[in-house]
N, C-alpha and C positions, 0 to 999 in steps of 0.2 A: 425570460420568455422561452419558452416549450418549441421545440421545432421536428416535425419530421425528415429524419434524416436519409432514409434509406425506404423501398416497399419492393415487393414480393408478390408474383403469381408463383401458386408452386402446389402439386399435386402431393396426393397427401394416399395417394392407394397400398393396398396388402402388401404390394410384391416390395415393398420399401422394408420389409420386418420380416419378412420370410426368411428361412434358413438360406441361405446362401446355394447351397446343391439344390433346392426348390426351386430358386429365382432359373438357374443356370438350368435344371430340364425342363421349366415351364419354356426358355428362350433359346431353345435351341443351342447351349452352352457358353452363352453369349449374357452378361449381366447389364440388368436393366440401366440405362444413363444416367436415368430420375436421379437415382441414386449419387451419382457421384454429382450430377448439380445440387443436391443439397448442403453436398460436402463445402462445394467453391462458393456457395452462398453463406456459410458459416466463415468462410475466409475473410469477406467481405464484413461481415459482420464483427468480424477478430480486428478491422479498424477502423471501425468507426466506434467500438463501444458503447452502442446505447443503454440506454438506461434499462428501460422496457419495450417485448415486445407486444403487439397485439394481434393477436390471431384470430382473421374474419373470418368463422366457422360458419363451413359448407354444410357441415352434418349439424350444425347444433339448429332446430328449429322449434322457434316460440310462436305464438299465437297472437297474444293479444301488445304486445311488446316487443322493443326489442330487448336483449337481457349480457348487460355486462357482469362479468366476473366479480368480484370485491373481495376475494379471500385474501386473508395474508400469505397461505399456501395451502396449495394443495398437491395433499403427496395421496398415495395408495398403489394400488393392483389392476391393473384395468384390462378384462376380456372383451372383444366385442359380440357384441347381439349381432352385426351381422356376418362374420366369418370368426367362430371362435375357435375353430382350428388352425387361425391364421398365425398370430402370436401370441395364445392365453397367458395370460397372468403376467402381463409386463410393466413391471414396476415403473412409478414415476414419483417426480416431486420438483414442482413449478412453483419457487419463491413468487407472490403478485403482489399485485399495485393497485390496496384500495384507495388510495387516495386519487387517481387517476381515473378510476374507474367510479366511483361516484362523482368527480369532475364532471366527466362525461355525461351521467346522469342530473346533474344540476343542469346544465348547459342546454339539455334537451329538455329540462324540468320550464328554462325560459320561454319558450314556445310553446303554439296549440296545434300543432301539426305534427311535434316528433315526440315518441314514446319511448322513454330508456331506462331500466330497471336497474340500480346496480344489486344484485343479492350476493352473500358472504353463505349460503345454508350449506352447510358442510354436507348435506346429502344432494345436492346439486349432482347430476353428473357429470362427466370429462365427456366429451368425443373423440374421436379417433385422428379427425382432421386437426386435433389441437395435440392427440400426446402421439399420433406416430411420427411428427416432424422433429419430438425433443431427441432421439439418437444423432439426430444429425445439425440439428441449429442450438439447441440449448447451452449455451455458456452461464454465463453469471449474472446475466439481466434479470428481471420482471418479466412474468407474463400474465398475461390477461387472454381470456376470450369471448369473443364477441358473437352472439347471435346472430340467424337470420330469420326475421319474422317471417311467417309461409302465409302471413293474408298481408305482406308491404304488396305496393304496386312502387316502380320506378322512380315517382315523384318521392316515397317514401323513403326510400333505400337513400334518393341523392342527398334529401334534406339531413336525415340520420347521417350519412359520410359528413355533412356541413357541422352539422354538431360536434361529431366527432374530430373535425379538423381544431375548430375553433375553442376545445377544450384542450388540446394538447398544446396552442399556443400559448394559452393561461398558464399554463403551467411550466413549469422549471425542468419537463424532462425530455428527453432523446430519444425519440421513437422511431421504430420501425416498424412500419404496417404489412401481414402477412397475408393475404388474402389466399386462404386452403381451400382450394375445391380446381375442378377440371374444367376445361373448355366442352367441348358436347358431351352430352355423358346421357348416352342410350345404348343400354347395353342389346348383348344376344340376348335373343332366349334360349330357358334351362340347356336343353337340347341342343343346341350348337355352341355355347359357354365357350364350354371345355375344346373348339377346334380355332378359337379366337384368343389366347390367353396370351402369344408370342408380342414383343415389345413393337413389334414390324406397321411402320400403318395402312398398310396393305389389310389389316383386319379389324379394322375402323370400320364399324356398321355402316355406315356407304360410301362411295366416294362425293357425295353431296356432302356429308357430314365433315369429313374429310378438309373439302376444299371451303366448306366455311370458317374450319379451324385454320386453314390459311390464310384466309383472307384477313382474320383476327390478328394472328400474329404480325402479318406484314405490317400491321398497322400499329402494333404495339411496338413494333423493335424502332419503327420510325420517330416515336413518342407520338402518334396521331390517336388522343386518346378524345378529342373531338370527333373524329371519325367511329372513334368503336364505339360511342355513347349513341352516336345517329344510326349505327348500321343493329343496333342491341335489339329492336323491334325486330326486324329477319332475323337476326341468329337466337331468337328466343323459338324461331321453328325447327331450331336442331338443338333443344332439349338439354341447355348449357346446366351444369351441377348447381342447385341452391337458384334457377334461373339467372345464375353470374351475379346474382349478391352481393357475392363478397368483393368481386372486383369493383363491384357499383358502389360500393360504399370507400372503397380504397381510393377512387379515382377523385369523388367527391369530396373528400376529406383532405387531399390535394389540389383543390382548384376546380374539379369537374372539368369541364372543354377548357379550361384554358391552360389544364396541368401537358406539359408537353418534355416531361422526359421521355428520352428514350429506352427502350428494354433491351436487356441481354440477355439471348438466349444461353441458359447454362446447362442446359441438357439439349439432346437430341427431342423431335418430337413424338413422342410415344404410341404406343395404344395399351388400354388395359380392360381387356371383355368388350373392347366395341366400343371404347370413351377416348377421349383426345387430351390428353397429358403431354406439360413441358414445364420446369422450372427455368425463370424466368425473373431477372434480377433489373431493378430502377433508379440505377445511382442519383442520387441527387448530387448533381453536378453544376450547380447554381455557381 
């Protein structure tokens, strides 16, 4: 029997891959935290050895489905479309788990409410939110990634995590669910960008935005993830990444309201252009 062992909130922005003298004169000489909490989230990951991970991608968005990975690997060169002066041409190669990953697809194939594609098309593409975390979490597991449909509503997302929960029990492996994307994420515009780029959240597009990223996490580090599920209607009015997706499906997939680990923050809480960033680790401590 398949169990998840371990899950993951954890920002997945540019300044994670930037040259190092970049990160240090975007922040005032000062390197971003993100960073080194992905490091201590790798540590964690160094003992528990799961099999596979899966990563609820904030940037990958589908339409008519949701769309898991099925490759047996995928390696290549990956620039992004939206900053490709950030880290062009950064080689990757993500041993996957299609056996897992059409699981998943079966399982949501039993219902008439949930849609899950597994595709292997070698011209698929990668997101950013899935290969800029591999410098810092990629060991020797599986990975897979996971979609976020941009026509789900809520009821969508939570059933999709229930699918996803209950194919991972079926199965024989050790997972850990990575849920990539930010807490608010509204940025500046063009024109003030570039005087909000510092890690400080003093530059957090408001302090409203701010103090609902607070309120989030208060609630998360508590394991009160009945509370972030009820409070998810308000904070859908500060403009959360993927509209928090990926956490909705992570959450879901672990019980929904009645999942009650608690979170460790393993970075400070960030800003980047105006968005609210913190990695943020869910031991299962059962």
């Amino acid at each position: 029997m398949g169990e998840i062992v371990g899950a993951a909130l954890v920002s997945h922005v540019p300044p994670l891959v930037l040259p190092e003298a970049t990160r240090l004169e975007m922040n005032h000489g000062k390197d971003f935290t993100i960073l080194e909490g992905l490091h201590r989230i790798r540590k964690e990951l160094d003992e528990l050895q799961p099999d596979t991970i899966v990563v609820l991608d904030s940037h990958w968005f589908t339409t008519f489905e949701f769309v898991v990975s099925a490759h047996q690997r995928r390696s290549g060169t990956f620039t992004s479309e939206e900053l490709p002066r950030g880290n062009p041409q950064m080689p990757y190669d993500m041993p996957g788990d299609p056996a897992l990953a059409h699981l998943i697809a079966e399982v949501a194939a039993e219902r008439d409410d949930v849609w899950v594609h597994a595709s292997d098309d070698p011209y698929l593409p990668v997101r950013y939110a899935t290969v800029y975390l591999t410098p810092f979490l990629q060991g020797s597991e599986q990975w897979v990634s996971f979609s976020l449909c941009q026509t789900a509503e809520f009821d969508d997302f939570m059933d999709t995590g229930a699918a996803i929960g209950e194919a991972i029990r079926r199965s024989d492996r050790r997972v850990v669910l990575v849920a990539s994307g930010a807490l608010s994420h509204k940025f500046w515009p063009l024109r003030q960008l570039r005087h909000h780029e510092p890690a400080d959240p003093a530059h957090l597009f408001s302090p409203a935005h701010r103090a609902a990223d607070a309120k989030m996490i208060e609630m998360l580090e508590r394991g009160d993830h009945a509370g972030v599920l009820a409070y998810y209607p308000e904070f859908r009015e500060f403009s959360p990444e993927g509209r928090f997706g990926h956490y909705l499906l992570m959450a879901s997939a672990l019980g929904g309201a009645s999942w009650n680990w608690p979170g460790t923050a393993m970075s400070d809480y960030e800003n980047a252009a105006g968005t609210g960033n913190i990695q943020m680790w869910f031991p299962n401590d059962r």
